[in-house]
C-alpha positions as CSV (number, residue, x, y, z in Angstrom):
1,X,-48.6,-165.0,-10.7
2,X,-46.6,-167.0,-13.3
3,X,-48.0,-169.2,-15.1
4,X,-45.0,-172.0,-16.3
5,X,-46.2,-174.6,-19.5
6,X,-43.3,-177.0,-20.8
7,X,-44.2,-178.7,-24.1
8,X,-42.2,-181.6,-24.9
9,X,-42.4,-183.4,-28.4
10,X,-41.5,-187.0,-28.8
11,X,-40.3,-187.6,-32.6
12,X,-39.8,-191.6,-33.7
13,X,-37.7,-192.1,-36.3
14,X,-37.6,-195.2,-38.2
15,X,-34.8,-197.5,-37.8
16,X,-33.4,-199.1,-41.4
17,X,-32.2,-202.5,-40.5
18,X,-29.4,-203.6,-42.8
19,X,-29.6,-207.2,-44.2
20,X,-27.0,-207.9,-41.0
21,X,-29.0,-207.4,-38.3
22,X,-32.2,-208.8,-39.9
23,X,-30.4,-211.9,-40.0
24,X,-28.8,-211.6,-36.2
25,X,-32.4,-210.6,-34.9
26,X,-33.8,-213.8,-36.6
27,X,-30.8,-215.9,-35.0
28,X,-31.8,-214.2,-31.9
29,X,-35.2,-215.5,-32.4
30,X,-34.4,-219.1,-33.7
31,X,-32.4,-219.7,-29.9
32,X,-35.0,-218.6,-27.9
33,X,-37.3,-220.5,-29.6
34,X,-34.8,-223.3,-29.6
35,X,-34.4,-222.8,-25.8
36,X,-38.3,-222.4,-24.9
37,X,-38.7,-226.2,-26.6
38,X,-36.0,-227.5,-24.0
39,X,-38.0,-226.2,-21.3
40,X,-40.7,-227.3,-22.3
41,X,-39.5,-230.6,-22.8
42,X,-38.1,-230.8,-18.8
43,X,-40.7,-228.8,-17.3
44,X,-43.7,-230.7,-18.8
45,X,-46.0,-232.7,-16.5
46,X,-45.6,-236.4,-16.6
């Protein structure tokens, strides 16, 4: 009989963001945003 046990370890290492892609993610986030509004403002009920 033969008993088989995998272990498997998950490590998470913390990502530095550099000043540059703080400010691209918030870009990122300012368009969606931007276009959520213009949907809204087409899709709203009248």
């Amino acid at each position: 009989m033969t008993l088989n046990i995998f272990f498997l370890t998950i490590t998470f290492k913390r990502r530095v963001m550099d000043v540059e892609e703080i400010l691209h993610q918030e870009r990122i986030k300012q368009l969606l945003d931007e276009h959520k509004d213009r949907q809204f403002y087409y899709y709203r009920p009248m």
